[in-house]
N, C-alpha and C positions, 0 to 999 in steps of 0.2 A: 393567779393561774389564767382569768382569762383575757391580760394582757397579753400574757406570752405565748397562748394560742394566737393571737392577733400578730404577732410577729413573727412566727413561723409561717403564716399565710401567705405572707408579701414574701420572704425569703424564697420557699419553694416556686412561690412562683416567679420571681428572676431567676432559679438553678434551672427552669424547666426553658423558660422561655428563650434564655442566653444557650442552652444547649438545641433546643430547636433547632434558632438558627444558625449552627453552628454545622448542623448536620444538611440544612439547606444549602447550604452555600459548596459542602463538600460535593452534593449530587450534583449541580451542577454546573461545577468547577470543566468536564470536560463531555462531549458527545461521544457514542460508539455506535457508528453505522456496518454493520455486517451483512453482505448480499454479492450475490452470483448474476456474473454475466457472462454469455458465451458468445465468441465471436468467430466468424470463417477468418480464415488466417490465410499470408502467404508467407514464405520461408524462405531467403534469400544466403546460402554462405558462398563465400569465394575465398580462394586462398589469398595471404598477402608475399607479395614477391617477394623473395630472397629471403622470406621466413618458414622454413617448411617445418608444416605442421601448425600453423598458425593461419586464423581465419577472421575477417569481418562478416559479423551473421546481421540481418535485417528478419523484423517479423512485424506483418502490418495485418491489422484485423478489424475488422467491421461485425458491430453487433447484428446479431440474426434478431436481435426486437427492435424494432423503430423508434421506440421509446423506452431506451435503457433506463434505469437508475441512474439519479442525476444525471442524467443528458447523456453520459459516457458513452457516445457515440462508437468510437472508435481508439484506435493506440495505436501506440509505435516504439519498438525497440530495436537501438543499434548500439552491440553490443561486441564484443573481442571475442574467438572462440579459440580453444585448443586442444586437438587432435589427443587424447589420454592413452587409447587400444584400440588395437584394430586386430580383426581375425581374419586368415587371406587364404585361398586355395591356389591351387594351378589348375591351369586349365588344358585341354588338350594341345593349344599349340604351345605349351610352356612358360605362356605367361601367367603371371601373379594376380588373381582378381580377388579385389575385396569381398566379405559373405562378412563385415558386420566389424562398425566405427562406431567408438563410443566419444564424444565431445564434452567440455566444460565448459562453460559461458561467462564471462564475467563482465559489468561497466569499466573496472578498474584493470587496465594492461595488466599492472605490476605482480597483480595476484596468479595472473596465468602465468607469469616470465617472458612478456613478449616486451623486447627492449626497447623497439623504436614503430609504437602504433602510428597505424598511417590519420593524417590532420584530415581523411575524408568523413569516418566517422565521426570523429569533431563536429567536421561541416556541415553533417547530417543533423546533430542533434539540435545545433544552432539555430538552422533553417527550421525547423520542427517549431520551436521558440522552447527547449526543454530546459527547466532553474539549472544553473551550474552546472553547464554542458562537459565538463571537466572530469566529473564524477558522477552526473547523475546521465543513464542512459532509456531511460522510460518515462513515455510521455501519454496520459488516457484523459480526451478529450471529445468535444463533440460541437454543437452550435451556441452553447451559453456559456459561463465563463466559468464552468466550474473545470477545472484543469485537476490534476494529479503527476506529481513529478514520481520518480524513484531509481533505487539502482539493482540491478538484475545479478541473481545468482542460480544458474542452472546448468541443466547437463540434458543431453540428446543422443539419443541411440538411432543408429544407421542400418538398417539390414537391407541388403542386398537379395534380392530375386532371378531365377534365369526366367529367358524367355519363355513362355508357352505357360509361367505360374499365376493368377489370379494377382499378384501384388506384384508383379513385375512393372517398372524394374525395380523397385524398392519402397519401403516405408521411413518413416522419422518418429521417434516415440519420444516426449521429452517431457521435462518439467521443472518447477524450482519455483524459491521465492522471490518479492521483489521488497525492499525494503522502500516505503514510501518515505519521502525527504520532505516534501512541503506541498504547495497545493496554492488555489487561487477560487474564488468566489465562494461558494458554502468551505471547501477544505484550505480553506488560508493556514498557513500554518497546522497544518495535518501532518498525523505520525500513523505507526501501522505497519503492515504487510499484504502484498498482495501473494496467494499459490495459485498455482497453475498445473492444470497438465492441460500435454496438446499432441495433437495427433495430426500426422502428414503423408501423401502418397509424394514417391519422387516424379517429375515432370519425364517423360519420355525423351523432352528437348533438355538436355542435361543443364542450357544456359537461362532457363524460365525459371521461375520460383516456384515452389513446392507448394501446395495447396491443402491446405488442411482446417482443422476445428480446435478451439480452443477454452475452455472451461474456464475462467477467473473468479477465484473469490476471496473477495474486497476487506480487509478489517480496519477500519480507518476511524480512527482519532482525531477528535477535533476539540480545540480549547474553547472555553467559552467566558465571554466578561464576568469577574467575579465581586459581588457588593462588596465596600471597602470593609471591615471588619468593625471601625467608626463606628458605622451608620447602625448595625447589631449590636452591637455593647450600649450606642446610645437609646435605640428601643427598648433594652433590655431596662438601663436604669431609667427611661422613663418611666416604665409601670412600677419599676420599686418606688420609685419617687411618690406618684402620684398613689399609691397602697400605704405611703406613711403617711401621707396630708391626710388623707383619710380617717388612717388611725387616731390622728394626733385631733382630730377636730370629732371626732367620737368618744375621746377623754376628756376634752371638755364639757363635752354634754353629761357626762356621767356625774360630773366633778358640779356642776352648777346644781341635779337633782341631791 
């Protein structure tokens, strides 16, 4: 009997110690950083010619804290937009004025149906230096080298104002997610989503960008080097090893009295 209390000792503790580590390695197999940044924003659409109803929208935003979260200074998105509903009045002299556009946003043309996106927003994202300017239209960076790529899925409401109303001549209400693709310095290979809402007055100068604030919050994934599985199975059976030697050299001693 009290052999075999002696081997159950060593056994439980290789099941104990092999599961350990087994449960370490799972924690921190990956990072999750979650945190809010808000930034003043500007709003940029213009239509693209000979596609009506279709638009290149820009949004550039600078954090209101000087020392964001990881550095995330600031961002940039240039993304496709297209015109979904629109609600329209007449007006005294019989023309037709908008009272309220609702838009789609997408990185990917194909998703809105716009068949021949202009190579500017390409050349926007390129310049930007954003991963696989092709598909990804979102770029949140700052002065260290922690980058965040992704691609943008949102929608934005237009309401129109007449003169003489407090919000004239209009507002922009939007929001959506951003699916993060990859990343550089702490997020190398980062996954996640970024949401947003954001909020804009329209410029008086119809050809200036739209001014507004913008709320992000960040849920970003990040992998981390994981010990080889080796190196834990061989910790594991070293203490079984070294609980038998033990054993075995305390039956000799029993065996010589």
């Amino acid at each position: 009997m009290y052999s075999q209390i002696k081997w159950l000792i060593p056994a439980a503790l290789f099941c104990a110690t092999f599961g350990f580590n087994t449960e370490s390695v799972k924690a921190q197999a990956s990072v999750n950083n979650e945190f809010e940044i808000t930034y003043d924003t500007l709003f940029t659409l213009i239509p693209i010619d000979d596609q009506p109803g279709f638009f290149t929208a820009n949004i550039s935003g600078v954090s209101q804290d000087t020392n964001p979260t990881f550095g995330l200074t600031k961002f940039e998105s240039n993304t496709f937009g297209k015109l979904v509903s629109q609600k329209t009045t007449t007006g005294p002299d019989g023309n037709i004025i908008p009272v309220n556009q609702e838009f789609q946003f997408n990185a990917n043309p194909e998703i809105l149906g716009l068949a021949n996106p202009p190579q500017s927003v390409i050349d926007s994202r390129i310049a930007l230096g954003v991963e696989n300017p092709q598909v990804n239209s979102d770029i949140y960076f700052g002065d260290t080298a922690n980058k965040l790529f992704g691609q943008a899925d949102d929608r934005a409401e237009i309401n129109f104002f007449p003169p003489g109303s407090p919000n004239f001549p209009g507002t922009v209400n939007g929001g959506g997610t951003i699916t993060i693709t990859g990343g550089t310095g702490v997020f190398e290979n980062a996954s996640g989503e970024i949401t947003f809402e954001q909020s804009d007055k329209l410029p008086l100068d119809q050809n200036a960008p739209a001014p507004g604030v913008a709320t992000l919050k960040f849920n970003v994934e990040t992998p981390k080097p994981v010990p080889e599985s080796t190196s834990v199975f061989g910790l594991s059976v070293g203490v079984l090893g070294a609980s038998l030697v033990l054993r075995k050299n305390r039956r000799k001693e029993v065996l010589k009295r």
